[in-house]
C-alpha positions as CSV (number, residue, x, y, z in Angstrom):
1,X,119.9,98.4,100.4
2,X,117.8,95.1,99.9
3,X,119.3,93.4,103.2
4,X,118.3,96.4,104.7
5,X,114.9,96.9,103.5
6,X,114.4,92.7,104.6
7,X,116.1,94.1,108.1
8,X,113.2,96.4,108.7
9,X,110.7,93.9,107.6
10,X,111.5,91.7,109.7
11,X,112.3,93.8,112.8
12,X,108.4,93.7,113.8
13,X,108.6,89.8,114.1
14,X,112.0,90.0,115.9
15,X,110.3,92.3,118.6
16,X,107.2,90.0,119.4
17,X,107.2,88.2,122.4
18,X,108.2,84.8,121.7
19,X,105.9,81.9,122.9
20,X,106.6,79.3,125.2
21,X,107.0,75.9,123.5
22,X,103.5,74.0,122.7
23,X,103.7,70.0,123.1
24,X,103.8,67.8,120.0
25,X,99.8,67.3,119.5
26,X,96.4,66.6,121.6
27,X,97.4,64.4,124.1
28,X,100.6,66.6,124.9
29,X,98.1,69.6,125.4
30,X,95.5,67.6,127.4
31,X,98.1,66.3,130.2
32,X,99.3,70.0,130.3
33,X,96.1,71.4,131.0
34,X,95.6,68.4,133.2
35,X,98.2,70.7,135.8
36,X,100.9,68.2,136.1
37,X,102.6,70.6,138.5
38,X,99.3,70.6,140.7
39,X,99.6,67.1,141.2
40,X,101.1,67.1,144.4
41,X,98.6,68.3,146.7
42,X,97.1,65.2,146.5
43,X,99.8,63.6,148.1
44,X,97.5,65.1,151.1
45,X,95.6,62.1,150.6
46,X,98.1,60.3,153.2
47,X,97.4,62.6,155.8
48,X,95.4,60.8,158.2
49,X,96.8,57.5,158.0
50,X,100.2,58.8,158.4
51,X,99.3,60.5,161.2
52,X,97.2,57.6,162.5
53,X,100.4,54.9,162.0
54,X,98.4,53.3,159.2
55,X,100.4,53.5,156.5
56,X,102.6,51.0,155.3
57,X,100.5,48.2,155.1
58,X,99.5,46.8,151.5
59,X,95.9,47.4,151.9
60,X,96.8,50.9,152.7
61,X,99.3,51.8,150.3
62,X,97.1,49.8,147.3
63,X,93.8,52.1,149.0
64,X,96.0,55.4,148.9
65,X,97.5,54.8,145.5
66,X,93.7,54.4,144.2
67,X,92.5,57.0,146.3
68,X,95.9,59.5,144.5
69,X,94.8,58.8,141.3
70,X,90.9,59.3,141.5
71,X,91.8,62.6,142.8
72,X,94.3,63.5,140.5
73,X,91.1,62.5,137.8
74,X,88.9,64.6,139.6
75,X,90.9,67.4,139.7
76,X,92.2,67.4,136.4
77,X,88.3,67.3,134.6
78,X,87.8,70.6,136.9
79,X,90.7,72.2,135.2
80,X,89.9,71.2,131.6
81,X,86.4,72.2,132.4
82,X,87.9,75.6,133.6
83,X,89.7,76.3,130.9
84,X,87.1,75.5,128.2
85,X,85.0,78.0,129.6
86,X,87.5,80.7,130.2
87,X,89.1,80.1,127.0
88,X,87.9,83.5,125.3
89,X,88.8,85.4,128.5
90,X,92.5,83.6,128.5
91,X,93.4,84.9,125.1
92,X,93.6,88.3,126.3
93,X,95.9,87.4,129.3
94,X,99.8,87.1,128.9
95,X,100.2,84.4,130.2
96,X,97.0,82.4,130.3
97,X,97.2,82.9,126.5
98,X,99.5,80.3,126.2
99,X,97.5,77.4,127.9
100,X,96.7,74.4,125.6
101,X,93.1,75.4,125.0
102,X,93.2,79.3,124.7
103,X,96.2,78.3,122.5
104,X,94.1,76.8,120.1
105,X,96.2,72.8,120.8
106,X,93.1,71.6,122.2
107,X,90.0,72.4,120.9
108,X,87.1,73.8,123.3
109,X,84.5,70.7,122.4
110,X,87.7,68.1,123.5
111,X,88.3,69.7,126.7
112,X,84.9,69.7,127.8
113,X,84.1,66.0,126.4
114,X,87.6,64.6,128.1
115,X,86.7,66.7,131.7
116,X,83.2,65.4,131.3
117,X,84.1,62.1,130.8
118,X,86.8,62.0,134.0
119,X,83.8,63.7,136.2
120,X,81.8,61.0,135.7
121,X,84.0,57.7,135.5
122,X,86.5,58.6,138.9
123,X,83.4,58.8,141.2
124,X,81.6,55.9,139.6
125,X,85.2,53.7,139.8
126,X,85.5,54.7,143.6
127,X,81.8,53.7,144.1
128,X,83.3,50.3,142.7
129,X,86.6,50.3,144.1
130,X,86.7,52.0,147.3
131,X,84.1,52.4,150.5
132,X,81.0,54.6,149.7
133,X,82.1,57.7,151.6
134,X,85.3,58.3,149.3
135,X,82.8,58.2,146.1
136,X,80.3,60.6,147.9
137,X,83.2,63.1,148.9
138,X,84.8,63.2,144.7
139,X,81.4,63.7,143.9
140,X,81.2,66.6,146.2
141,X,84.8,67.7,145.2
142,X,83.2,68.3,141.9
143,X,80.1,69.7,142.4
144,X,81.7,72.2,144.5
145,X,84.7,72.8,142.3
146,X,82.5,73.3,138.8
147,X,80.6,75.2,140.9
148,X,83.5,77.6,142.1
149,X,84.3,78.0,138.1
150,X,81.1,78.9,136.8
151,X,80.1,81.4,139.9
152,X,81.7,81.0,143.0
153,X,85.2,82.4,142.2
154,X,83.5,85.3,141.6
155,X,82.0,85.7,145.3
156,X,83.9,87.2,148.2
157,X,85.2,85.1,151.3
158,X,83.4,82.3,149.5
159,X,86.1,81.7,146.9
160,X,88.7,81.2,149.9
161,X,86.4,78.8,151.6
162,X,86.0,76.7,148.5
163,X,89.7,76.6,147.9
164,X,90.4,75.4,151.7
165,X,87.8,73.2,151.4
166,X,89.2,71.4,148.4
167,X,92.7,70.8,150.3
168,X,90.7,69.9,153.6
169,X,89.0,67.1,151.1
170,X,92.1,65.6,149.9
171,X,93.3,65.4,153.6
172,X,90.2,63.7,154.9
173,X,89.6,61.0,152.0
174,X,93.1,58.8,152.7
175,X,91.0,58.4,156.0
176,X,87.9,57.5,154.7
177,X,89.4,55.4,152.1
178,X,90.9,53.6,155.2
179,X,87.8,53.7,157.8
180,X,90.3,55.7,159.9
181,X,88.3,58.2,162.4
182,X,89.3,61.8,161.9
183,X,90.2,63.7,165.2
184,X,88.7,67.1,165.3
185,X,92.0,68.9,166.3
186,X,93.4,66.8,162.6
187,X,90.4,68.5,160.7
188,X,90.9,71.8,162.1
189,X,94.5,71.6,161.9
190,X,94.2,71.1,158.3
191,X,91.2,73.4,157.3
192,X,93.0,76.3,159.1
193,X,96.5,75.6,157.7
194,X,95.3,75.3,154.3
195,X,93.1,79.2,154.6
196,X,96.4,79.9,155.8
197,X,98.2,79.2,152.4
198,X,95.4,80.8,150.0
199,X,94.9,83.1,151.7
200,X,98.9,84.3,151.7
201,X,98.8,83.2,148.1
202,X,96.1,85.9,147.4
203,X,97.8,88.3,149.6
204,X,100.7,88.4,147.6
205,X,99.0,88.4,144.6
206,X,97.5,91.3,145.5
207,X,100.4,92.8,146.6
208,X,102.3,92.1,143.2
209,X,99.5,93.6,141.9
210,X,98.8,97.1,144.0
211,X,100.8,99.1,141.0
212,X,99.3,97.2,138.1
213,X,96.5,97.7,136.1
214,X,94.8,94.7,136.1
215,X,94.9,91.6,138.6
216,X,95.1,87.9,137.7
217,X,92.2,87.5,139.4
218,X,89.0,89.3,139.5
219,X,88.1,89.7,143.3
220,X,91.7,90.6,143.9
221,X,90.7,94.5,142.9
222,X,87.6,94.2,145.7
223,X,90.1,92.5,148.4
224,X,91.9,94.7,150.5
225,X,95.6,93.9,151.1
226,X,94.8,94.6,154.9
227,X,91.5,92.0,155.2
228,X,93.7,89.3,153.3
229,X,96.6,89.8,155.6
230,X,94.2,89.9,158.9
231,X,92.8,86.9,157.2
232,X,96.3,84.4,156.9
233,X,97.1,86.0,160.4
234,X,94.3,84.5,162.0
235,X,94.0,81.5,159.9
236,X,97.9,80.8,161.0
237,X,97.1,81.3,164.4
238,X,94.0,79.4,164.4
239,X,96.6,75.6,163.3
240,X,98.9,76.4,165.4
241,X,96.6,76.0,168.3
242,X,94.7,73.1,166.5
243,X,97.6,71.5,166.2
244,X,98.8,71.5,169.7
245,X,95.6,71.1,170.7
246,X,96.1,67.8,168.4
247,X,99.7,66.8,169.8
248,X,98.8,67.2,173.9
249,X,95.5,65.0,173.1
250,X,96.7,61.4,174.5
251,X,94.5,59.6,171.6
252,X,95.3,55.9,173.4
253,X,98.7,56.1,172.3
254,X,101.1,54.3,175.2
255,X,104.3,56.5,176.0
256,X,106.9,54.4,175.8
257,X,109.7,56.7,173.4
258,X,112.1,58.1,174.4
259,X,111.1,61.5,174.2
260,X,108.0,63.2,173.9
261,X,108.1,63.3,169.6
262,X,104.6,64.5,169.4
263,X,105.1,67.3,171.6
264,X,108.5,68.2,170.4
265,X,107.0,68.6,166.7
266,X,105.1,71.2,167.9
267,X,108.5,73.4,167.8
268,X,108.8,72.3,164.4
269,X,105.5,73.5,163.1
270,X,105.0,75.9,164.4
271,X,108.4,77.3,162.9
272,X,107.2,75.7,159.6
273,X,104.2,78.8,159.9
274,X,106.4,81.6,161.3
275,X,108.9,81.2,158.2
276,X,106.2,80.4,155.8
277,X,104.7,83.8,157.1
278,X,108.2,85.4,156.2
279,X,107.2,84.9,152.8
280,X,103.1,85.5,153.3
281,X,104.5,89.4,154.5
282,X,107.0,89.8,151.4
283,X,103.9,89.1,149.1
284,X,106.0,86.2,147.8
285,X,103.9,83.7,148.7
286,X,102.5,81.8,145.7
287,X,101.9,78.3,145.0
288,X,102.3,76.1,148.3
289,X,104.5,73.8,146.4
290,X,106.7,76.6,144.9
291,X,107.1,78.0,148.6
292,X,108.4,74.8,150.2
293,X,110.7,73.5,147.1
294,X,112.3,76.6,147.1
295,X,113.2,77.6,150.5
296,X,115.6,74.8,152.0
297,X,115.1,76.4,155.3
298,X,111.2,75.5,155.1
299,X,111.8,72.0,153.8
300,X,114.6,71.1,156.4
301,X,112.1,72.2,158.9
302,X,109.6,70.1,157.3
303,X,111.7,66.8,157.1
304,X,112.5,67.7,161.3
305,X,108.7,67.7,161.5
306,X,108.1,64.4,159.6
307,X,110.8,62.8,161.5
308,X,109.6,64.0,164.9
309,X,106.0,62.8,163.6
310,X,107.2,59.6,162.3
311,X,109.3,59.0,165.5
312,X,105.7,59.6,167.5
313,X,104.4,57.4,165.5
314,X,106.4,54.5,165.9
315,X,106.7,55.0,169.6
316,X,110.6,55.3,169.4
């Protein structure tokens, strides 16, 4: 009769949702809440000087490394900014509960002194480190990204152009870093592929959402499925002709390869968006990162691409 009595005592803590592991102290939390995962978009960075053959050369590779890094700073004192200030907010979310500062692993006043202190010493090490332009674009990556979590987020059609903006940064500052001009087909190219991606991440998220209560993200209950669809459709149209807009343009590059590479990888890209959209329409279109790693189809098609870039490139 005891056991059993113990039995129903404990039966409440047996049903509770177990949390996710925490890290062991401070520092684990901060370099959680520093997005780890997230890290790879800034491998963007190498964007125009892989496209402009500029690459492997030390002084690029030394520049780009820097370049990673600064961005990867800047990035991660937006998110530990973030989540100071949503903290409250994330305690009452399942699963944004469990995040090292609404967790209660690192405390509100360290998140905000550590962010503070990467906001300020990445731009003021590029102004040191790397050419002037690069130091004035982190600093604008920041104003506009501390901006987009105290109000912007909360704006429609702007909070979509912040976070294309932010990937149409990383791509432009390898080139900057590296005095590299950027062709306008590159920059629309980019800007439009990246609306592309948020805006089929938010697309499914509404989607996933339609039959819930609540939404994971405020402005998803004032976006219609139908404007967020028309707005990846056009934003995928939009690259695909940047970007064979991008691989026609001569640029000064002598034809001597065998075959035309740079207009071949047009096939490939623009399969790259027709199967990425596969996804977009399913509503199964999260993180960029997720959708790529996951699908072998996608990345296959995205090593043909590289390869048929690379091959351009070189001039084989």
């Amino acid at each position: 009769m005891t056991d059993m009595a113990v039995l129903r005592q404990r039966a409440p803590e047996q049903r509770r949702e177990p949390a996710p592991p925490r890290g062991k102290g401070l520092l684990a939390g901060l370099f959680r809440t520093a997005r780890p995962r997230q890290w790879i978009k800034n491998v963007l960075v190498v964007a125009a000087p892989a496209a402009a053959g500029e690459l492997f050369s030390r002084h690029a590779l030394t520049q780009l490394a820097l370049v990673f890094v600064l961005f990867t700073a800047c990035a991660a004192a937006v998110y530990l900014v973030n989540d100071a200030r949503d903290a409250e907010a994330d305690r009452a979310h399942p699963v944004k509960r469990h995040r090292p500062v609404a967790a209660g692993q690192v405390p509100v006043p360290v998140a905000y002194a550590v962010g503070g202190a990467l906001g300020v010493l990445a731009p003021l090490a590029a102004a040191w480190l790397c050419p002037r332009p690069v130091a004035a674009l982190l600093t604008a990556y920041l104003a506009m990204q501390l901006a987009y979590c105290v109000s912007l987020k909360h704006v429609l059609v702007v909070d979509l152009a912040v976070v294309t903006t932010g990937f149409l940064m990383r791509a432009m500052i390898g080139g900057l870093a590296l005095g590299i001009p950027l062709s306008r087909w590159f920059l629309i190219t980019t800007g439009f592929g990246a609306l592309f991606m948020v805006a089929a991440k938010r697309y499914s998220e509404a989607v996933q959402m339609a039959e819930k209560d609540g939404a994971t993200r405020a402005l998803l209950t004032e976006y219609t499925t139908g404007y967020l669809r028309f707005v990846w459709q056009l934003a995928a149209g939009v690259a695909v002709l940047g970007y064979c807009m991008w691989a026609m343009e001569e640029g000064g590059v002598p034809h001597t390869s065998v075959l035309p590479w740079r207009q071949l990888s047009m096939v490939a890209f623009v399969l790259a968006v027709l199967r990425y959209a596969v996804f977009a329409d399913r509503g199964t279109a999260g993180e960029p990162e997720d959708v790529v790693l996951r699908d072998r189809a996608l990345a296959l098609i995205g090593v043909v691409w590289v390869a048929m870039y690379g091959l351009a490139v070189a001039n084989w």
